[in-house]
N, C-alpha and C positions, 0 to 999 in steps of 0.2 A: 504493500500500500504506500508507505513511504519513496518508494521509489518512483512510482504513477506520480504523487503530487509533485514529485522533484522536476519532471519531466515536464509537468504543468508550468512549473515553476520557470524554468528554465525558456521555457515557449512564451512567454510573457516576455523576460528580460530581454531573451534574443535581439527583438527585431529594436527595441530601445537603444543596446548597445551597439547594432549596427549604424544607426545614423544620431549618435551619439557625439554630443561637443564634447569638449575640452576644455576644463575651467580648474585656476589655479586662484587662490588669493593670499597673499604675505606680506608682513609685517618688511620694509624696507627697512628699518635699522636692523633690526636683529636677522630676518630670513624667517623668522618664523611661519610656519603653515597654518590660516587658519579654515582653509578648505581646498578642497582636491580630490578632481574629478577627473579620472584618464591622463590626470598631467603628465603620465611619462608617456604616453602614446605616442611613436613620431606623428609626425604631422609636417605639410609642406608649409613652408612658411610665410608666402606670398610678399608682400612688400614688406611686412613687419623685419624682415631680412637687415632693412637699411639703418636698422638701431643698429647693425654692428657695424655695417657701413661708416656711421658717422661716429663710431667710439673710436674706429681705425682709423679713421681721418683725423678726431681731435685727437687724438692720444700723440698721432705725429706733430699738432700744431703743439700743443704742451709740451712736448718732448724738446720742440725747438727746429724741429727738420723742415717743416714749412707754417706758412702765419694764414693768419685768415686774410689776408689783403695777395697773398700769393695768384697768379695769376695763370690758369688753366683752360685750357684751349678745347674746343670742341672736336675731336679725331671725327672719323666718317663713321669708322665702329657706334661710336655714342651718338652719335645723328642716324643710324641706322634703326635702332632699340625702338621698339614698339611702344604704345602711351599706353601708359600716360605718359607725357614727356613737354618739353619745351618748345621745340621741335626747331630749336637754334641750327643755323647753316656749320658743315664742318668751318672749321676757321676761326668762326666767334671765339672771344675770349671772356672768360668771366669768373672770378674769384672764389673763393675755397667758401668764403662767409657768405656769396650767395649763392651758390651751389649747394651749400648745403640747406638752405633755407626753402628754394626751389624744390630738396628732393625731400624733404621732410614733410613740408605742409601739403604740395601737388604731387607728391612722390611721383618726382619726374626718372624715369626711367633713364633718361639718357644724361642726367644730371650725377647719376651713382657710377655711371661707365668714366665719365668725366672725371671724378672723385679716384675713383678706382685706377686709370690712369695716371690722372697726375701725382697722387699717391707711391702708387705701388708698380706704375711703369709699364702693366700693363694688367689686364682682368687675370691672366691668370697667377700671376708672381701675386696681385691684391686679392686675391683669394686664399691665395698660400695663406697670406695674414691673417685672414679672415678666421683661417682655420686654427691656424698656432693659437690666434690669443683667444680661442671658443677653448680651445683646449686648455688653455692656462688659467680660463677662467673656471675649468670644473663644469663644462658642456659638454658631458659623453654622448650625447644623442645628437648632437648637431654637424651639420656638415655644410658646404657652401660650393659651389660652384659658378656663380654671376654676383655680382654686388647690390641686382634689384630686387629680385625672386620672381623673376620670369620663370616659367613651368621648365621645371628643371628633374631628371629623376633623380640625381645625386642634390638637390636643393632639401635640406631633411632637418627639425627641428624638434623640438615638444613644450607644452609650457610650461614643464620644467626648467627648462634651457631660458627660454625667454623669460622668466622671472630673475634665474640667475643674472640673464645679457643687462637687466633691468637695474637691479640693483647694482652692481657693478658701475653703471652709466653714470647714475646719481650719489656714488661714494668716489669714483675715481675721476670726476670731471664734474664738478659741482659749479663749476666757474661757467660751464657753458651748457648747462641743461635747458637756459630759457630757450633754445633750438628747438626742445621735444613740445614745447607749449606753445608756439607761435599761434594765433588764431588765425591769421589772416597774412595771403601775400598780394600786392600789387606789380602788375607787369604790365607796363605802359597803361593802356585802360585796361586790362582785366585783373580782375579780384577773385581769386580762389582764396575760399575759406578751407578750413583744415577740416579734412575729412573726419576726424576722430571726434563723434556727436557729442563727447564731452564737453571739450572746451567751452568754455562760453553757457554752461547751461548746467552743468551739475557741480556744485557747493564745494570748492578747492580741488576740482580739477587740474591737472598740470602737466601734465602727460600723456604719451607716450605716440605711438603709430598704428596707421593700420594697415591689415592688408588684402586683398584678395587676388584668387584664381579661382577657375571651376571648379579644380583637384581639393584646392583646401577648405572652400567657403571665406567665408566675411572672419576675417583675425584680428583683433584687436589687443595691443599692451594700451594696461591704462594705469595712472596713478594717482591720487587723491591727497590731499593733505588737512588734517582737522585737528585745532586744539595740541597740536605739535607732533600728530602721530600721523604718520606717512604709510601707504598702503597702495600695492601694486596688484592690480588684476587679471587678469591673462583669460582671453577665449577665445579658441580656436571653433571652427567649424559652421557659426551662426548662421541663421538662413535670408538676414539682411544687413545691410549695414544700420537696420536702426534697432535690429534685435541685437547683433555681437552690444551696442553701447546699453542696450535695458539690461544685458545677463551682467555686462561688467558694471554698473552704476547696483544692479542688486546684491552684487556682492558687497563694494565698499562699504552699503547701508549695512549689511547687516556686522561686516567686521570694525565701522564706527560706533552702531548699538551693543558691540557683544561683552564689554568688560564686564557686566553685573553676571555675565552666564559662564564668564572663563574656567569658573572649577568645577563647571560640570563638562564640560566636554574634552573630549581624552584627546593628549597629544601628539601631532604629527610630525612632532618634529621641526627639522629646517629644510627650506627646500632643498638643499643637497645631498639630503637622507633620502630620497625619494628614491625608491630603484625605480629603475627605467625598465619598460616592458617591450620586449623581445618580440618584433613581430613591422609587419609592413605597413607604412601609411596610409588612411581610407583614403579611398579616390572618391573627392563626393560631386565628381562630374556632373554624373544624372540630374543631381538631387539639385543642385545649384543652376546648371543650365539647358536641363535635358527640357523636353517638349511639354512638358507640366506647368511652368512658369511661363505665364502670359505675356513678360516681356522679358526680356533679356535683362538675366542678373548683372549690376552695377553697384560698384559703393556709392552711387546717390538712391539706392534701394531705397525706399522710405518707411517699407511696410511691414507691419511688427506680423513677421509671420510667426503661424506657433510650432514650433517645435517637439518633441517627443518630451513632454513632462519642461516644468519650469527647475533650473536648478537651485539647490535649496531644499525644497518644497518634499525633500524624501523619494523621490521617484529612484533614484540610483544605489545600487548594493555599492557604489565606491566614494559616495556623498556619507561626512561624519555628522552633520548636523541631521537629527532628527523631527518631525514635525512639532514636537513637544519643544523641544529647545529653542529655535529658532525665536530670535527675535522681530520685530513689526518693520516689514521692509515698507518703504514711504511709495509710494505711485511715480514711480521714476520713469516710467513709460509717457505718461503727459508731460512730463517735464523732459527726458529728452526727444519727442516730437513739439513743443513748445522752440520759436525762433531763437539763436543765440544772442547773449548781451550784446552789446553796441563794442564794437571797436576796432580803430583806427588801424587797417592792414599794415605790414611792415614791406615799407617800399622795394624792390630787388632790380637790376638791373646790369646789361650788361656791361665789359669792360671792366678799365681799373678802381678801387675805391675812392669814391669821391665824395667832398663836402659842400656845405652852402649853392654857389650858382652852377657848378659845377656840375653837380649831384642833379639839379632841376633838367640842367642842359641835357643829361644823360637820360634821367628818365625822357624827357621828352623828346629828343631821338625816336629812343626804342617806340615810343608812343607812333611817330612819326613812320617807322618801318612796319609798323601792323599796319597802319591804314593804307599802305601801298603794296600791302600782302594780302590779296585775296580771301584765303581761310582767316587770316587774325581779324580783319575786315567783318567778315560773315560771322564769327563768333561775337561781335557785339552784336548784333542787332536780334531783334528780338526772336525770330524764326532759330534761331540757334540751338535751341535744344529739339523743336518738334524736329528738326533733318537730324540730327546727331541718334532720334528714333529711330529715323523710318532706315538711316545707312545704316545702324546696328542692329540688322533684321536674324545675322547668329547668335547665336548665345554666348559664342563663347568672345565676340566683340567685344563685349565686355570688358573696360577695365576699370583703374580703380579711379582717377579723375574724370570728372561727366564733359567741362566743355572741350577737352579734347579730342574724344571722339570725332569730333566736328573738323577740328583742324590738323588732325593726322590720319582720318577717313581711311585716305589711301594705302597708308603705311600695316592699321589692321587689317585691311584686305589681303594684301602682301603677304603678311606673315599667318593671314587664319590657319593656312593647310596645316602647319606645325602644331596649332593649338588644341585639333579638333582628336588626338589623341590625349591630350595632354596630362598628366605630366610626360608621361613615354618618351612620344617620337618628337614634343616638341624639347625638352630639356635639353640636354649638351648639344642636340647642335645651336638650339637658340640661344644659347652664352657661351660656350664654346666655338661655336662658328664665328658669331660676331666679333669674339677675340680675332679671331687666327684668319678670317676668312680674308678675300681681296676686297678692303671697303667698299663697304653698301652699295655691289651691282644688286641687288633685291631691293634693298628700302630705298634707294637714291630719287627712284621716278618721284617719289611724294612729294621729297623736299626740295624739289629741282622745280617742279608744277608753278607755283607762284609766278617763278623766274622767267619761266617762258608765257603766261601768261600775263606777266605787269608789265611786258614792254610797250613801248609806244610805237614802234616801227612793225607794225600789225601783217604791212603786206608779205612780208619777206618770211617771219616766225609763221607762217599762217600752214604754209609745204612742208614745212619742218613737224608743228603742232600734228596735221593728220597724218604724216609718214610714222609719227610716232606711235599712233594708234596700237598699232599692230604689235609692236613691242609687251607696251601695258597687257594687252587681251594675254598674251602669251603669260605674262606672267602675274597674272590675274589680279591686275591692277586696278583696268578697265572693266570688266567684268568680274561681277563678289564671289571671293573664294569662297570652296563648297564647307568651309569647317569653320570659320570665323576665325579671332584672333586670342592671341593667348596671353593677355596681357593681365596689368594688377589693378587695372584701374580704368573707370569710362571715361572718355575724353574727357579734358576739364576737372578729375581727384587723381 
């Protein structure tokens, strides 16, 4: 008899822990565990990658090897990289302090290649780093292979790891974490706010990144601060980008209410007790972008979809909080679907660092180069998101900034075919190729397009413009590849 009900039992749990998140929550001074759920699980990391990105970059700027006013050039490799991205011509040049700023709040894709580069000399030697100091920081589960977390099958984390990558950030670089909180960037006229639905909207917010791919779902590091007690969230897998910020804002509530219940609930330790679990990353392809979802998943997702059980709430054999214990989680869900507070983007821009008239001169330049760039052009005006719809008609289009979709169109078409296995067939070679390959004969038509269309000697370009046709078609430029694109973010996050 006991073994019938086990069997019951088991039939129940199953299909839960098949499309099952990933939720970690810890005390950042100490490491303390005050919940944990699949946290040693690998998991693909999707953009949340670029936290280690930018600890390997500032850890060189500290170190003294290059400054934040350092100046870094855009290779074709990084003007190749799929969006989200900037989608700067090879050659532009532009500084470590806005480069990073670029790939933290728009998690520009080709802003981390750049990094990555001018860094570590090239993607793969900045990987190498990547790797060594994941290792030196007590990251057994993680692995790296590109600096953005394009669909990669060697790209491999857990939120484990990313708790660890987490705190590390914030004790070993405390001088420049205001990077992980930026709410907002301006580039020329465009204003990307920061994709991580915290900022701006939940009560000491200050942290961290986000991420997504079809493979891994909606990822989010998040961090809080209240009353002097700091606390780091971690969820992998969400099924929007407004459910990953409601699972990690229910966490902090309940490890900001939980002091009065601390000595009833049994100790897990520090997250680097955590053994890591032996086994291969879900692929939540389907579930993310398969034919179920009525538009194409994006982190400007909005929509609080439900999930298999609330976490917390008791649904899971590897969740230590009971229903009895838990304390009163607040409606963080109105509150983060509620607008963010008011505030003034932090200006970026290309070139050297500049101040006073200088600084104005420059933005308004770059201002001056989008309006005579067709896609920068098309993205302000108001039609900008309904086509950035109807051209992300794959799923896997999808990446993690919304208005770029619009102004790099082309470049997701380009790269879909790799995506549409993804992580698989698109992984090493989509950061590995990009490394090593002969710059950007695939992505180059996108960023070339402007060029041949903003000139003014119309008759002449005009032979050129349809000879080219044929090219595009071929490599399905012209015509939308049959798999979409495998990027971390929807044009424009």
């Amino acid at each position: 008899m006991s073994g019938i009900l086990l069997a019951a039992v088991l039939a129940l749990v199953a299909p839960r822990l098949a499309y099952a998140e990933a939720h970690l929550l810890i005390e950042a001074d100490t490491g303390k565990v005050l919940e944990a759920e699949n946290a040693t699980m690998p998991w693909y990391p999707a953009s949340v990658t670029k936290i280690m990105t930018a600890y390997v970059t500032l850890k060189a700027v500290k170190d003294g090897k290059i400054t934040l006013d350092t100046l870094l050039t855009v290779s074709p490799t990084a003007a190749s990289q799929s969006p989200s991205k900037m989608g700067f011509r090879p050659g532009t040049q532009v500084t470590v302090d806005n480069a990073l700023k670029m790939m933290l709040v728009k998690s520009a894709n080709d802003m981390a290649v750049v990094l990555a580069e001018g860094v570590g000399g090239s993607i793969d030697d900045f990987c190498a780093m990547m790797n060594e100091t994941a290792r030196k920081l007590g990251m057994t589960q993680t692995s790296y292979v590109n600096p953005n977390g394009l669909p990669a099958d060697g790209q491999i984390t857990s939120a484990r790891d990313l708790g660890i990558l987490a705190r590390a950030f914030l004790h070993d670089l405390p001088e420049y974490e205001y990077f992980v909180h930026i709410p907002a960037i301006r580039f020329g006229h465009r204003v990307t706010q920061n994709f991580n639905k915290l900022i701006g909207r939940y009560p000491g917010a200050d942290g961290f990144k986000t991420g997504f791919i079809c493979a891994s779902g909606y990822n989010l590091v998040a961090s809080a601060t209240r009353n002097g007690k700091r606390l780091i969230a971690v969820v992998l897998g969400a099924s929007s980008g407004q459910m990953r910020a409601v699972r990690a804002a229910q966490m902090l509530e309940r490890g900001f209410a939980s002091n009065s219940l601390a000595w009833l609930r049994p100790s897990l330790g520090k997250v680097e007790d955590l053994v890591p679990v032996d086994t291969s990353p879900p692929n939540l392809r389907d579930e993310m972008c398969g034919g179920k979802r009525h538009k194409p998943a994006s982190d400007e997702d909005d929509t609080v979809a439900s999930n298999s059980g609330t976490p917390g709430s008791g649904d899971s054999n590897l969740m230590f909080y009971t229903s009895g214990l838990q304390p009163q989680v607040a409606n963080v869900a109105a509150l983060i679907a509620a607008p963010a507070d008011a505030a003034e983007p932090v200006v970026v821009y290309t070139g050297p660092t500049r101040s006073g008239a200088d600084l104005i001169a420059a933005v308004s330049a770059d201002a001056d180069s989008q309006n005579q760039n067709p896609r920068h052009a098309a993205k302000s005006n108001g039609a900008k998101n309904k086509k950035s719809r109807v051209a992300a008609t794959k799923p896997d289009a999808a990446v993690e900034p919304k208005a770029d979709a619009k102004a790099n169109g082309k470049d997701s078409k380009a790269t879909g075919k790799d995506a549409k296995t993804e992580p698989k067939a698109a992984a090493k070679p989509a950061a590995i190729k990009h490394a090593n390959a002969k710059p950007d004969a695939s992505a180059k038509p996108a960023s070339d397009k402007p060029a041949a269309s903003g000139g003014s000697t119309a008759a002449k370009p005009a032979k050129p413009k349809s000879v080219a046709a044929k090219p595009k078609a071929a490599t399905g430029e012209s015509k939308p590849a049959p798999k979409g694109s495998s990027s971390d973010g929807k044009p424009a996050s």
